[in-house]
C-alpha positions in Angstrom: 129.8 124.6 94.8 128.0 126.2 97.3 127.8 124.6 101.3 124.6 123.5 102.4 124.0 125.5 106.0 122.2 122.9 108.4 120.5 124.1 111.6 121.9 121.8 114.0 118.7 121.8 116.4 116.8 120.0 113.3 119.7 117.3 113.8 119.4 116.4 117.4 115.3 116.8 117.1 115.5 114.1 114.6 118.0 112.0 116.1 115.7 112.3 119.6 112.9 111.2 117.4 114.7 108.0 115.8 115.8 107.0 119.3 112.1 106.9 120.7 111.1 104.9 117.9 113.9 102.7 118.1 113.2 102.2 122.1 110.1 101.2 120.8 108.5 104.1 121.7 106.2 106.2 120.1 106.4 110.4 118.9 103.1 112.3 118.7 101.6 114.3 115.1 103.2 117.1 115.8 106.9 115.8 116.3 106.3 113.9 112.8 105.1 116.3 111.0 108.2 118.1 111.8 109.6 115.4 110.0 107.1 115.2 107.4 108.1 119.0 106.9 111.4 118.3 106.6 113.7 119.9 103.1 117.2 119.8 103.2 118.0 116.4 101.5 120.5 115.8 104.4 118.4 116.2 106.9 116.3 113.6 105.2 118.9 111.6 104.6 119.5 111.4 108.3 115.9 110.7 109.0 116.3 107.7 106.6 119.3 106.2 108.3 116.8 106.7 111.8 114.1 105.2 109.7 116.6 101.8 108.4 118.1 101.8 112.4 114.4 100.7 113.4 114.0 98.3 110.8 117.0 96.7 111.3 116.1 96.6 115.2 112.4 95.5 114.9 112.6 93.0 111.6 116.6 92.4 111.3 117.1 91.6 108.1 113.9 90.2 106.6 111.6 91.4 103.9 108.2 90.2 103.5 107.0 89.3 99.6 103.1 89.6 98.7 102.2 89.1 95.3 98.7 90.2 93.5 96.8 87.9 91.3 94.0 90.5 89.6 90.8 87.4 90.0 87.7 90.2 88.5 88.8 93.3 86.6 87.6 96.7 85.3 84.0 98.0 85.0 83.6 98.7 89.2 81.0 101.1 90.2 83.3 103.4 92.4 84.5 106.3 91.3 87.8 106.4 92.9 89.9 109.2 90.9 93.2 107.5 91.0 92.0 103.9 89.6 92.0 102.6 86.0 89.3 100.2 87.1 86.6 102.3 87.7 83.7 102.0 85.4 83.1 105.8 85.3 86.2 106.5 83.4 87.0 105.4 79.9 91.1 104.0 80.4 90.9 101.2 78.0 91.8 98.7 81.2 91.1 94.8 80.8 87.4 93.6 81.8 86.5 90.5 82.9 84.5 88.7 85.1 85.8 86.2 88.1 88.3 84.2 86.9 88.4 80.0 87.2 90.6 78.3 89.7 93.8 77.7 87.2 95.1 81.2 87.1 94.8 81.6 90.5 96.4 77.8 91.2 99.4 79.5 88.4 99.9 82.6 90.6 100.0 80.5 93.8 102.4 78.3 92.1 104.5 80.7 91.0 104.9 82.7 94.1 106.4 79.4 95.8 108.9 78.8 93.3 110.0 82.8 94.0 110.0 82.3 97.2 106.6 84.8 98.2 105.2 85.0 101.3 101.4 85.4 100.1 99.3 85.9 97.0 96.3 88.5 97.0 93.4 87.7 95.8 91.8 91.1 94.1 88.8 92.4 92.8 87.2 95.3 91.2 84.4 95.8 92.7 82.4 97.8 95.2 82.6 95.3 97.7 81.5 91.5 99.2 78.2 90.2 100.0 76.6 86.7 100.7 75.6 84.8 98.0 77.5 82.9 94.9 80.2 85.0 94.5 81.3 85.0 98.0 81.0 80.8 97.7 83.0 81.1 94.8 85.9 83.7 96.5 86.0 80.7 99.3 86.7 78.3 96.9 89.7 80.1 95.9 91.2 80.8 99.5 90.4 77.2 100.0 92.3 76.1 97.3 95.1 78.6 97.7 95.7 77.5 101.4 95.8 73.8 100.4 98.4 74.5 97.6 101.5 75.4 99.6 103.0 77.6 102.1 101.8 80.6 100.3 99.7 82.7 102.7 96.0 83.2 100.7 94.8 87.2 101.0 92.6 88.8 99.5 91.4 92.5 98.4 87.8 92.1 97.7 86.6 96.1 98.5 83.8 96.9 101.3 82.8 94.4 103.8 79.1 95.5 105.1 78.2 92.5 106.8 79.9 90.8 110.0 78.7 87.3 108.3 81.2 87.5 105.5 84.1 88.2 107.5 83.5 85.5 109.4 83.0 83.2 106.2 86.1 84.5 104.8 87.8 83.7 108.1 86.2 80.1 108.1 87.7 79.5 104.7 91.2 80.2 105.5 92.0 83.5 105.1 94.8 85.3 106.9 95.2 88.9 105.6 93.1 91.1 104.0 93.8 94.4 101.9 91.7 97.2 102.3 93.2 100.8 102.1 92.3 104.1 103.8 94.2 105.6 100.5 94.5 108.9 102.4 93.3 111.2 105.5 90.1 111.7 106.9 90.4 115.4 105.2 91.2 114.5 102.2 89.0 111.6 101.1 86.4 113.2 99.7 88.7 114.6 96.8 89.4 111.0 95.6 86.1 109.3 96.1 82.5 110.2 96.6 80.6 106.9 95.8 81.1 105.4 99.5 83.0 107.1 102.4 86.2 106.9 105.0 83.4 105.8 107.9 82.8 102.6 105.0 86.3 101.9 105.1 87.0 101.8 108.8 84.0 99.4 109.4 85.1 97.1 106.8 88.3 97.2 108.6 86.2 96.7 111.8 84.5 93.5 110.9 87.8 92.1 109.8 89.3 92.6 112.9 86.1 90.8 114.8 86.9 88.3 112.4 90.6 87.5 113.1 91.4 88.2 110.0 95.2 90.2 110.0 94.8 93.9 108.4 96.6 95.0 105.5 96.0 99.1 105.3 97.8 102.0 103.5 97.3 104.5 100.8 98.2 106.2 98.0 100.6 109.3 98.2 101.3 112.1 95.3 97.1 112.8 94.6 97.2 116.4 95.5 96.9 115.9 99.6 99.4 117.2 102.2 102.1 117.0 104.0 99.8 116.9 107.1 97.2 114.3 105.3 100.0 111.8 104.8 100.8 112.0 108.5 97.1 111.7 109.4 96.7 108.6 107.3 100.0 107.5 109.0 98.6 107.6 112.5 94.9 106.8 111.4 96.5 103.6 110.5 98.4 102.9 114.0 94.9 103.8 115.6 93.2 100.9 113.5 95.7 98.4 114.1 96.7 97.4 110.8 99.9 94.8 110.1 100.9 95.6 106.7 100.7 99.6 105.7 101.5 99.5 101.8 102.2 102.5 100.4 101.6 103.5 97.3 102.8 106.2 95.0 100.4 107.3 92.7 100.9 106.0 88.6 98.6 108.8 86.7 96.6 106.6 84.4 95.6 108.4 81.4 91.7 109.1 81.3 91.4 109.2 85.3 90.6 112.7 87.0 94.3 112.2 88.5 96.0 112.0 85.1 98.0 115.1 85.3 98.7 115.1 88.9 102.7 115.9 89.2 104.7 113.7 90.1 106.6 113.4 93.9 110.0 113.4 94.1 111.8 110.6 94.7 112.8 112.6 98.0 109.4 113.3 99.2 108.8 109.7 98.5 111.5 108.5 100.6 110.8 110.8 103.1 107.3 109.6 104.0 108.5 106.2 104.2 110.6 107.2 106.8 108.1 109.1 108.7 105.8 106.0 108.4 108.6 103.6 110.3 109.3 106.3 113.2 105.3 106.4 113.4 104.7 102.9 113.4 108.4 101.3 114.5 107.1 97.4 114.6 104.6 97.5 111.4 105.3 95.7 107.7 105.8 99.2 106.0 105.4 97.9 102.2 106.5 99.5 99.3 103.7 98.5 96.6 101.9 100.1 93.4 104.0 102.8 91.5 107.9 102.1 92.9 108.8 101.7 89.5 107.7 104.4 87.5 108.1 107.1 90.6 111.7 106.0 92.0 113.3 104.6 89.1 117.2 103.2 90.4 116.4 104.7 93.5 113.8 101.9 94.0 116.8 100.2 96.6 117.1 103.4 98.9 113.3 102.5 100.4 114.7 99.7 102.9 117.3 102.4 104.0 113.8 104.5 104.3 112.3 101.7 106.8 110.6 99.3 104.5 110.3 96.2 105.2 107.9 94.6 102.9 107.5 94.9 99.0 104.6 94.3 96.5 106.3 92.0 93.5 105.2 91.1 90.3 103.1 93.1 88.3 100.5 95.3 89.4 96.5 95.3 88.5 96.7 97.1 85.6 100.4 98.3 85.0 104.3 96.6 85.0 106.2 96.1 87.5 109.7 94.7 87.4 110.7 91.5 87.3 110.6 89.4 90.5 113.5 88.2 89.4 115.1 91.7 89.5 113.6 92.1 92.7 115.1 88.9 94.4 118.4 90.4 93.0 118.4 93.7 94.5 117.7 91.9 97.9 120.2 89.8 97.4 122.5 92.2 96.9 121.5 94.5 99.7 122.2 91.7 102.0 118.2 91.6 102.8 116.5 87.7 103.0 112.8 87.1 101.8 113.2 83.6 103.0 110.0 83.2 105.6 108.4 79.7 106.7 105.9 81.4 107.9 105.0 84.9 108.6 101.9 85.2 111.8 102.9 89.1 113.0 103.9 87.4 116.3 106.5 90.2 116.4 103.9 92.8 115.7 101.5 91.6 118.5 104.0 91.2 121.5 103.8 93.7 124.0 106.8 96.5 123.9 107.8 95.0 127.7 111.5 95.0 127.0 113.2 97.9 125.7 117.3 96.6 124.0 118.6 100.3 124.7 118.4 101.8 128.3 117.5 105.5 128.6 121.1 106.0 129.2 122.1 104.2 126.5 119.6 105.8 124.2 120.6 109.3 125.0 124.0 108.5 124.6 123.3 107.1 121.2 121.7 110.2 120.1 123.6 112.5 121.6 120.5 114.5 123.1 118.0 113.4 126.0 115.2 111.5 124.7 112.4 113.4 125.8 
């Protein structure tokens, strides 16, 4: 066996880094993309127990549950590279049109039995407007919100009008889904059919709305280092609640087929980053856990996560829920929530637990 030779400067820049965050303070691009940059697997294994420090600190030992129920699929007019969905590809994916209010009632239903704190409602489509469909996507938040504690979300793509927020607001809903899916940079490379500036104004309207923002992205399509920490703080600057991240699943037939895979590593890694980067945030781990971390799939609450998608996904398998409720239970972690309002998220960072003295002597190093 050969010794792994650590520089010991990379050590005490990390561990000044994890005790910012877990001040509740916050460390610029270029201090995390230092981390981003980061090889040695100890050094990232250091990062992670930084990364699981600040979880533990800012959302103890809770995980938040969000389930998916898939209410319109295939045959959407984007051409987003990394999506099964996407009428200009031929993936052999389901099609069908909106579905009636039992399936949706059946996913609610099930998601209080398992004890899940909300049910997405998701479409594939371009995006919302006024008219009958919108009506109809009420009528399901409506009924979702009178079933049961389950909080009703949805993911229903672009937002172009400030009316439909508001409607969607009106008719219960809490949370919505939209994704950035990458950097500024980068976007382009996955989609050209509508742009980032589309995005960010759909998020805009939700906001207006008082509807809570659910925002992350897909990692392993070809971008950077540097893009995922772009999308990391592109994300704090918008505000968002929930950041899901997910790991790309190369669907056969999509331009992203034969992207390689990340390691589970690099996977891990970036979680980390993303909990330094955004210390009070529901970091969620969501589409492609499965297939891209295999049994290391428990390791991402030691990364900093503190949320995961369960049940299956649009268009692929997940595991169980029931495998899921298992590995929490075994890792000591509780899914149990009454009720879940990001109070915690929205409270102003008045009090800090550790002194300056107290944070430098944790650390070892003056936190700068």
């Amino acid at each position: 066996m050969t010794a792994e030779l650590l520089d010991g400067t990379d050590y005490e820049r990390i561990g000044a880094l994890g005790g910012r965050a877990l001040a509740g303070g916050g460390i610029t691009r270029d201090e995390a993309l230092f981390l981003f940059n980061l090889e040695a697997p100890a050094e990232i294994f250091e990062l992670m127990a930084w990364a699981n420090r600040v979880r533990i600190k800012f959302k103890g030992n809770k995980i938040h549950l969000c389930s998916i129920v898939n209410a319109k699929a295939g045959a959407c007019s984007e051409n987003c590279s990394f999506c099964s969905q996407s009428s200009h590809y031929q993936t052999g994916s389901p099609k069908y049109g909106f579905i009636d209010p039992e399936p949706v009632a059946n996913a609610a239903e099930e998601a209080n039995r398992n004890g899940v704190t909300a049910v997405g409602l998701v479409a594939a489509w371009r995006g919302l407007k006024e008219g009958p469909v919108l009506d109809e996507v009420c009528e399901r938040i409506e009924e979702m919100k009178a079933g049961g504690k389950t909080r009703p979300d949805a993911s229903l793509g672009l937002i172009e009008s400030q009316r439909v927020a508001d409607r969607l607001k009106q008719a219960g809903l809490e949370c919505y889904n939209h994704n950035l899916e990458t950097s500024r940079r980068y976007f382009p490379s996955t989609c050209t059919t509508h742009t980032y500036e589309d995005r960010l104004k759909t998020l805009d309207h939700l906001k207006r709305a008082g509807i809570k923002i659910c925002s992350g992205g897909i990692i392993g399509m070809g971008e950077t280092r540097a893009d995922r920490c772009d999308l990391a703080f592109e994300l704090k600057a918008v505000g968002a609640h929930i950041i899901p991240i997910n790991i790309l699943n190369p669907i056969a037939g999509t331009p992203f087929a034969r992207k390689p895979r990340l390691s589970v590593m690099e996977i891990l890694k970036t979680i980390a980053c993303f909990r330094l980067i955004m210390p009070r945030q529901e970091i969620m781990i969501a589409g492609g856990r499965g297939v891209n971390l295999r049994d290391a799939q428990s390791l991402v609450f030691m990364a900093g996560a503190s949320a995961l998608l369960v049940g299956n996904y649009l268009t692929t398998l997940n595991q169980t829920v029931e495998r899921d409720l298992q590995m929490l239970k075994d890792l000591g972690l509780d899914p149990d929530w009454d009720h879940h309002g990001f109070d915690d998220q929205e409270a102003e960072v008045a009090e800090v637990a550790e002194s300056p003295a107290q944070t430098e002597e944790l650390v070892g190093v003056p936190v700068k």
